[in-house]
PDB file of N, CA, C and O in Angstrom:
ATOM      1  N   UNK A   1      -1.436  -5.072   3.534  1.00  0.00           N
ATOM      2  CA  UNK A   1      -2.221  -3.860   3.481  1.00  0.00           C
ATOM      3  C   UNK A   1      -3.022  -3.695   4.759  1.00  0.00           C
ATOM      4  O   UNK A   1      -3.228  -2.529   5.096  1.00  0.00           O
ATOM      5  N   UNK A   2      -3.519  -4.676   5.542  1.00  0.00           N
ATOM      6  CA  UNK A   2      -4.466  -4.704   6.516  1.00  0.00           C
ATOM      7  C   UNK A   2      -3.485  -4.247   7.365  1.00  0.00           C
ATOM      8  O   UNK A   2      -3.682  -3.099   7.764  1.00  0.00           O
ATOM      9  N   UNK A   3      -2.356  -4.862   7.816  1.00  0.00           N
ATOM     10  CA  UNK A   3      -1.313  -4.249   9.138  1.00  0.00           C
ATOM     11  C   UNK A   3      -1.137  -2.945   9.049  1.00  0.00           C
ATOM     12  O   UNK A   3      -1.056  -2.168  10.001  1.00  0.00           O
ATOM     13  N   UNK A   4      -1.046  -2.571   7.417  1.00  0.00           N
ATOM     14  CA  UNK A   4      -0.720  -0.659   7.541  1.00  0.00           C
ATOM     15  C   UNK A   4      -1.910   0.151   7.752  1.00  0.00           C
ATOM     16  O   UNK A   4      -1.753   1.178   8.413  1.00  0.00           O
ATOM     17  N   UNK A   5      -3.402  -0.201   7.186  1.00  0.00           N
ATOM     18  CA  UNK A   5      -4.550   0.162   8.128  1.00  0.00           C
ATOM     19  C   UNK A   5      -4.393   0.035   9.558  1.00  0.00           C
ATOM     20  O   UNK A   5      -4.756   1.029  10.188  1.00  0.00           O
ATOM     21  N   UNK A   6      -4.012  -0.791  10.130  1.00  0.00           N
ATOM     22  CA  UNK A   6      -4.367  -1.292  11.247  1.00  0.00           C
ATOM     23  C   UNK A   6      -3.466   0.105  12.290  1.00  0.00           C
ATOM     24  O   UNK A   6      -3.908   0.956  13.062  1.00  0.00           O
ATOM     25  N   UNK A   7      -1.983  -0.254  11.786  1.00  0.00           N
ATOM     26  CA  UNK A   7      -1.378   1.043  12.155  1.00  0.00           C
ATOM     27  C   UNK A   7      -1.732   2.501  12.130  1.00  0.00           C
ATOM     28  O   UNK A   7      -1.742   3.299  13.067  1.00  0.00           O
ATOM     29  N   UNK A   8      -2.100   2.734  10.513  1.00  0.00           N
ATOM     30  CA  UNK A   8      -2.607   3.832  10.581  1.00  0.00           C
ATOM     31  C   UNK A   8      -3.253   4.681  11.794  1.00  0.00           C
ATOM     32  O   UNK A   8      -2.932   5.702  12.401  1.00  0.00           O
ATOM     33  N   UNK A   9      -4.887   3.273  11.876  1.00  0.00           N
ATOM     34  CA  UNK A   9      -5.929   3.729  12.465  1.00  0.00           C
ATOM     35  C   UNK A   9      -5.106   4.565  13.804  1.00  0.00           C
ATOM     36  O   UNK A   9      -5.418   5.675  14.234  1.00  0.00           O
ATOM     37  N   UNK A  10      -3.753   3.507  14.407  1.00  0.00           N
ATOM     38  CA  UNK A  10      -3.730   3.483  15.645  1.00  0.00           C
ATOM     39  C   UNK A  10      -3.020   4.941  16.200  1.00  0.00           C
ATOM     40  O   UNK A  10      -3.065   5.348  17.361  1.00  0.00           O
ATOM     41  N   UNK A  11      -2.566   5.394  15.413  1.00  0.00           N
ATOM     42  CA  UNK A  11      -1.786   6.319  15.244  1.00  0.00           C
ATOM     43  C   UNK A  11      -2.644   7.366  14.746  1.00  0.00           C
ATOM     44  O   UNK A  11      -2.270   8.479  15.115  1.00  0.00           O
ATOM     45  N   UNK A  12      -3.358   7.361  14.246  1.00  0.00           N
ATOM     46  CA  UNK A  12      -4.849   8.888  14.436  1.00  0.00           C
ATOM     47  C   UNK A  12      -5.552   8.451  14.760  1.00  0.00           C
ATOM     48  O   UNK A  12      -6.339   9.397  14.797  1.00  0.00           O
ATOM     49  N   UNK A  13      -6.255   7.389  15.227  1.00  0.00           N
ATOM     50  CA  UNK A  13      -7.268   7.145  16.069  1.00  0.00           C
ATOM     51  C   UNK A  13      -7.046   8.566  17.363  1.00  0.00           C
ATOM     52  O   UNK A  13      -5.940   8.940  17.754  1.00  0.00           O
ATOM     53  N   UNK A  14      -8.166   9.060  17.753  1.00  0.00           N
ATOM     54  CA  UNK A  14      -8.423   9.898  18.727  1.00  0.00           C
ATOM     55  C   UNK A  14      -9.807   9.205  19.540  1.00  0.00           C
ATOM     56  O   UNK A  14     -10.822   8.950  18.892  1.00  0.00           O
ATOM     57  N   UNK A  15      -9.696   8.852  21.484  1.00  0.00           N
ATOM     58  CA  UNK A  15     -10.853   8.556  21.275  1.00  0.00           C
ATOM     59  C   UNK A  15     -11.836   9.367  21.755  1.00  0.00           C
ATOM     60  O   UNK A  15     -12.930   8.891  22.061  1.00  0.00           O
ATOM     61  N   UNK A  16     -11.480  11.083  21.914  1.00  0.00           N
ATOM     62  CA  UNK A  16     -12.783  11.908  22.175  1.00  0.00           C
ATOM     63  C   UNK A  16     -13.625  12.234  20.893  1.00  0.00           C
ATOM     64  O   UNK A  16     -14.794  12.589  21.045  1.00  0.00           O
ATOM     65  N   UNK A  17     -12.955  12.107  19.333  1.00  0.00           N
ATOM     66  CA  UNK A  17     -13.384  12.576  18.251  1.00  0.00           C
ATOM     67  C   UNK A  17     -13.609  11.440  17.536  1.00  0.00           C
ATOM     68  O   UNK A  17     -13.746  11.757  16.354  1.00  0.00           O
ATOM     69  N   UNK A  18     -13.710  10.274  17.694  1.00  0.00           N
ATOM     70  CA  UNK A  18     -13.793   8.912  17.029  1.00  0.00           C
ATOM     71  C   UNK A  18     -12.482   9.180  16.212  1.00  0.00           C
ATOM     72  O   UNK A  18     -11.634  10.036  16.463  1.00  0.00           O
ATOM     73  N   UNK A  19     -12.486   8.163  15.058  1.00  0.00           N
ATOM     74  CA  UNK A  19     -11.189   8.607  13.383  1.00  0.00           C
ATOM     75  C   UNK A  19     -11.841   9.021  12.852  1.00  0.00           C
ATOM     76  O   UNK A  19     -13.067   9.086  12.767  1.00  0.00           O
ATOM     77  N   UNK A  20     -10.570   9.565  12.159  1.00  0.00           N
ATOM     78  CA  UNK A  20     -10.770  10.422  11.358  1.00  0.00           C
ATOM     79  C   UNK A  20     -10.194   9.638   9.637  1.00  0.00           C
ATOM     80  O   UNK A  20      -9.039   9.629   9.211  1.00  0.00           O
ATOM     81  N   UNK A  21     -11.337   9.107   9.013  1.00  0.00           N
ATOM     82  CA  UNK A  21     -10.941   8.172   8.320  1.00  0.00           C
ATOM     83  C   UNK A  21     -10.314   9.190   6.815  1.00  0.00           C
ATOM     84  O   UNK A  21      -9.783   8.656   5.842  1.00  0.00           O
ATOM     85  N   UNK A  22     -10.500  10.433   6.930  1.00  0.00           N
ATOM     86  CA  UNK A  22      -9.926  10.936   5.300  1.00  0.00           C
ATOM     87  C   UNK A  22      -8.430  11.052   5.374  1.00  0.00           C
ATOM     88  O   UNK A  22      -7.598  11.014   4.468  1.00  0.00           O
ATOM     89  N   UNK A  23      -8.233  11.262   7.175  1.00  0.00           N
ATOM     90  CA  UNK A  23      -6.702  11.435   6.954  1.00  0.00           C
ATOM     91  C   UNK A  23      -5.606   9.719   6.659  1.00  0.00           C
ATOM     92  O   UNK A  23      -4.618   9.363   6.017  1.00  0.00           O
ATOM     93  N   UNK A  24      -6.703   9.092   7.695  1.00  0.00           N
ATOM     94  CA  UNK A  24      -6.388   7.598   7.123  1.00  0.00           C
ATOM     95  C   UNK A  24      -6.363   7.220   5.706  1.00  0.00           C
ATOM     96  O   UNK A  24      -5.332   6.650   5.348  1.00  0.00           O
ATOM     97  N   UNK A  25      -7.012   7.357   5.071  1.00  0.00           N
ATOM     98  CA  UNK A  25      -7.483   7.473   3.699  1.00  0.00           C
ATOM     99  C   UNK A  25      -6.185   8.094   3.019  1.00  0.00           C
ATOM    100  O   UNK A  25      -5.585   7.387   2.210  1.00  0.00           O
ATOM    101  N   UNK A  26      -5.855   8.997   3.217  1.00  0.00           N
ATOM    102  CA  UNK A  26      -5.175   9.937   2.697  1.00  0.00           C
ATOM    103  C   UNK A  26      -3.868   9.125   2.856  1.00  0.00           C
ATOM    104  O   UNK A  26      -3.254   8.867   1.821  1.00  0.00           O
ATOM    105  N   UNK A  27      -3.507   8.808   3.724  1.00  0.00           N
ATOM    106  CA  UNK A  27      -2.068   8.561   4.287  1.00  0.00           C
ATOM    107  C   UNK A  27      -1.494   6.762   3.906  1.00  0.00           C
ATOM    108  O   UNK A  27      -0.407   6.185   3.899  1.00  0.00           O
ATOM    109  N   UNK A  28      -2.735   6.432   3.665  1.00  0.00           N
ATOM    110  CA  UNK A  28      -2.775   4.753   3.093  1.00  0.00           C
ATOM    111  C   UNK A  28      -2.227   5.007   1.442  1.00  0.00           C
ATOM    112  O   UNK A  28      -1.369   4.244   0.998  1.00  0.00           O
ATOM    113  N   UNK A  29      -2.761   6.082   0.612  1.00  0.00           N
ATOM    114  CA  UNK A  29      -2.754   6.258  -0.282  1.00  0.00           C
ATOM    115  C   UNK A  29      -1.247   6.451  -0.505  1.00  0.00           C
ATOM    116  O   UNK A  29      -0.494   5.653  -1.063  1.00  0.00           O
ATOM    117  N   UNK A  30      -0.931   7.656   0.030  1.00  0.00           N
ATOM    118  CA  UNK A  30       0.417   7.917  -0.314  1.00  0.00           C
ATOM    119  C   UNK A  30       0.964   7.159   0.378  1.00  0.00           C
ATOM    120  O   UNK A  30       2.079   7.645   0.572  1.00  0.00           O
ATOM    121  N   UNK A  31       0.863   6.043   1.002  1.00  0.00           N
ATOM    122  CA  UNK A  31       2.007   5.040   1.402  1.00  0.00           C
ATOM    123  C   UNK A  31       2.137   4.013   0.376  1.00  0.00           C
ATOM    124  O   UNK A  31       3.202   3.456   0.107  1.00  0.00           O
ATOM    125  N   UNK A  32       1.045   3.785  -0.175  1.00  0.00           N
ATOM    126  CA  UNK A  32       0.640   2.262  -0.969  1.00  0.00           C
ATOM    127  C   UNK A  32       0.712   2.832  -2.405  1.00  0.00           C
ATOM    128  O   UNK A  32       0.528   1.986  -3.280  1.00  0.00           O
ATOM    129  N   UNK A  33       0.996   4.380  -2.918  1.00  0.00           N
ATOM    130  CA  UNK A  33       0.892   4.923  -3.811  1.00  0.00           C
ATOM    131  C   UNK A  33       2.005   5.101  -4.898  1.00  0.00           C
ATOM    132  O   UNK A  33       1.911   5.463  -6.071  1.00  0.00           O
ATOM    133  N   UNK A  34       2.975   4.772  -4.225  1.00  0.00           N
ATOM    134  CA  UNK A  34       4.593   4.601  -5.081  1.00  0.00           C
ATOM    135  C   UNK A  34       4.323   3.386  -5.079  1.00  0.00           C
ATOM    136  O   UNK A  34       3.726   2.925  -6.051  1.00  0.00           O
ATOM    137  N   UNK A  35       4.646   2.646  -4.119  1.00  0.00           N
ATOM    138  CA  UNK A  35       4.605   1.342  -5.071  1.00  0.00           C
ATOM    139  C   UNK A  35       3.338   0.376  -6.348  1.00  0.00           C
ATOM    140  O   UNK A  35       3.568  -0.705  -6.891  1.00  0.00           O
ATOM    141  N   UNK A  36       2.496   0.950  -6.448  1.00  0.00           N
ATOM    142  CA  UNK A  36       1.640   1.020  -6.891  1.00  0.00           C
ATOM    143  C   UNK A  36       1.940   1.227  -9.023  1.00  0.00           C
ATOM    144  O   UNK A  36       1.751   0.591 -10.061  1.00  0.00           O
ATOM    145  N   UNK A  37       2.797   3.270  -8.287  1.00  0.00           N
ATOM    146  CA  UNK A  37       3.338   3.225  -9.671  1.00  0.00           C
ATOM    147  C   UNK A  37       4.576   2.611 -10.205  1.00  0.00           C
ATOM    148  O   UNK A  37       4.638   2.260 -11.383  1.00  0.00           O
ATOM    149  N   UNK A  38       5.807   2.435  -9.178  1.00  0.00           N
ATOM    150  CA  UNK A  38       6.319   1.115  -9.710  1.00  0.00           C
ATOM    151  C   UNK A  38       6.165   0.245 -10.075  1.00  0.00           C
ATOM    152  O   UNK A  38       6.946   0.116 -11.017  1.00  0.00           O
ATOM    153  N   UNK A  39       5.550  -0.658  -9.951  1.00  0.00           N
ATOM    154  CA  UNK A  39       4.751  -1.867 -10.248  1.00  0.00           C
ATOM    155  C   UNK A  39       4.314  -1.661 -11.149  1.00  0.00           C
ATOM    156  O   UNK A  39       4.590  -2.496 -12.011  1.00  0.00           O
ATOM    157  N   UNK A  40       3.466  -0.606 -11.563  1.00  0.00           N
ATOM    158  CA  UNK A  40       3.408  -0.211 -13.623  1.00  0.00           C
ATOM    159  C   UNK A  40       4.025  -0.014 -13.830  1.00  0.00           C
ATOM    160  O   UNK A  40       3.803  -0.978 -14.562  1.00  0.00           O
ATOM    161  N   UNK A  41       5.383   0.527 -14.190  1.00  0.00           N
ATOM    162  CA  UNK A  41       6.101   1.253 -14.275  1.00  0.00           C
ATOM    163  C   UNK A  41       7.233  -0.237 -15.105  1.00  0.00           C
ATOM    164  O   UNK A  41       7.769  -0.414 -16.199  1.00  0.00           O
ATOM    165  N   UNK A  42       7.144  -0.839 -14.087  1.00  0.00           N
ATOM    166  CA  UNK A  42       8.168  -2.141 -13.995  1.00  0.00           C
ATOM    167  C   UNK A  42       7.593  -3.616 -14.169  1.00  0.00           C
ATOM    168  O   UNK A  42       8.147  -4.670 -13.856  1.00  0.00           O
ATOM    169  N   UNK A  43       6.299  -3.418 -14.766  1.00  0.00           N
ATOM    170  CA  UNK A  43       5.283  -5.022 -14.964  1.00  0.00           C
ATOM    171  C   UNK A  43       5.915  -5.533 -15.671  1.00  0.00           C
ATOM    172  O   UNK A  43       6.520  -6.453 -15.121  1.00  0.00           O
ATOM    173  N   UNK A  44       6.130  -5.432 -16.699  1.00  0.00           N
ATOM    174  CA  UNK A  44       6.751  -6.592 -17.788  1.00  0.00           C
ATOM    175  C   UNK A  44       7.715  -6.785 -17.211  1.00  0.00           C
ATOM    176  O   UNK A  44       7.493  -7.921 -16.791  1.00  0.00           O
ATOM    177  N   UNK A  45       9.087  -6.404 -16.698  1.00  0.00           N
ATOM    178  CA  UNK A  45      10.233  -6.694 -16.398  1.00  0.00           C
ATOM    179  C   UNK A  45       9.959  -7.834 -15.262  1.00  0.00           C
ATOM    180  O   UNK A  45      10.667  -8.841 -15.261  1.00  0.00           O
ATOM    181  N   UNK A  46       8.820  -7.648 -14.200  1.00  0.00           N
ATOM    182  CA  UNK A  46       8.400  -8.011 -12.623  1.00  0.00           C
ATOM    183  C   UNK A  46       7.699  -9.582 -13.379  1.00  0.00           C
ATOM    184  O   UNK A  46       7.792 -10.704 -12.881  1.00  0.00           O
ATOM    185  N   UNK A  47       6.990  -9.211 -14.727  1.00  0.00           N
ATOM    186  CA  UNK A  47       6.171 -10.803 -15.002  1.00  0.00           C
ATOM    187  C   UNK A  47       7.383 -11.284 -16.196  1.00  0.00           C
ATOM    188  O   UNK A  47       6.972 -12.344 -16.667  1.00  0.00           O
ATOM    189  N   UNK A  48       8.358 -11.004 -16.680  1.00  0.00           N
ATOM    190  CA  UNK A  48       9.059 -11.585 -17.265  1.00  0.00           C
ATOM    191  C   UNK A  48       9.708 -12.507 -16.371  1.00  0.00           C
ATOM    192  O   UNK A  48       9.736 -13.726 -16.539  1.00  0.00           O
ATOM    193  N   UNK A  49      10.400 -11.669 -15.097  1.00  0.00           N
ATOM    194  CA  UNK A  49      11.429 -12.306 -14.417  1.00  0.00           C
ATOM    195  C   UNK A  49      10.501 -13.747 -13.609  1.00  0.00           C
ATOM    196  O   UNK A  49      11.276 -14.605 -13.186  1.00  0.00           O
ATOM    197  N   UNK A  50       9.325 -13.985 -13.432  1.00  0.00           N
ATOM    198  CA  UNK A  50       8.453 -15.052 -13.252  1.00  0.00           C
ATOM    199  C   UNK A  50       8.777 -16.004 -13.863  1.00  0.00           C
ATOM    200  O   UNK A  50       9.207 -17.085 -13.462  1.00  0.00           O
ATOM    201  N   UNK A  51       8.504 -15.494 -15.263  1.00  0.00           N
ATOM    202  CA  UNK A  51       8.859 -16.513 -16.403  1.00  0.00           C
ATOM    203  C   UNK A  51       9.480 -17.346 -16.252  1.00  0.00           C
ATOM    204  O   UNK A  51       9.312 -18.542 -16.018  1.00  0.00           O
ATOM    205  N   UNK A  52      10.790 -16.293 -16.475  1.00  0.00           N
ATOM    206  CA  UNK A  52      12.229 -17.122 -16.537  1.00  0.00           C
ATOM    207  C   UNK A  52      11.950 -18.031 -15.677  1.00  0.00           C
ATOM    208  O   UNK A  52      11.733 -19.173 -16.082  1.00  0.00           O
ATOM    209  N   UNK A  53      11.885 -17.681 -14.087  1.00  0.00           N
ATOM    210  CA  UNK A  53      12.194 -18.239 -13.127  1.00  0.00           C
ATOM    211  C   UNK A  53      10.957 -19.249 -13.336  1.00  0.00           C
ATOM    212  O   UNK A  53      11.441 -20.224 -12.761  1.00  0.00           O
ATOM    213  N   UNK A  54       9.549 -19.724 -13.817  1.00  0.00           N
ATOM    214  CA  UNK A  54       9.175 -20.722 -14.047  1.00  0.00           C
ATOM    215  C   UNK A  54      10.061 -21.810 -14.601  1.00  0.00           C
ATOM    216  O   UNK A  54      10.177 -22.949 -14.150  1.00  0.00           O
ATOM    217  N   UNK A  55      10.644 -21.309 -15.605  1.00  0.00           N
ATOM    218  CA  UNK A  55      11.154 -22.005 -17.002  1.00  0.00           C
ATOM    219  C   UNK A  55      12.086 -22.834 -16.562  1.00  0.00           C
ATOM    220  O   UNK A  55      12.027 -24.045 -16.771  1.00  0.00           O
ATOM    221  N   UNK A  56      13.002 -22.280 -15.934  1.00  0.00           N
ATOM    222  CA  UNK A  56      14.321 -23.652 -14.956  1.00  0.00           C
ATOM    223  C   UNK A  56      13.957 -24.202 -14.435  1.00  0.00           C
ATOM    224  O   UNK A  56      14.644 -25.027 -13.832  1.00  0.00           O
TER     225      UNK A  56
END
C-alpha cells in the first residue's frame, strides 16, 4: 500500500501548488477498492483454502 501512495504522490505531486491530497485520496481508493470488495466477496473460500493448506 505504501509503494502505491508513494507513486501516486509522484505522479500528482505538482511543485508550484504543493499535492493535491483528495485526488490522491481519491485514486488510492479506487485502486485498493476492488480488491477490497473481492476479498469480501471471496473470504471464506480465501480462509478455507488456508485451512486446507494448514492441514497437510
Amino acid at each position: 500500500m505504501t509503494v502505491l501512495l508513494l507513486c501516486l504522490v509522484a505522479v500528482f505531486a505538482s511543485t508550484e501548488q504543493g499535492i493535491d491530497w483528495a485526488i490522491i485520496s481519491a485514486a488510492t481508493l479506487m485502486t485498493s477498492g476492488p480488491l477490497l470488495v473481492a476479498f469480501l466477496l471471496f473470504q471464506r473460500q480465501f480462509v478455507q483454502s488456508f485451512m486446507r493448506a494448514g492441514i497437510r
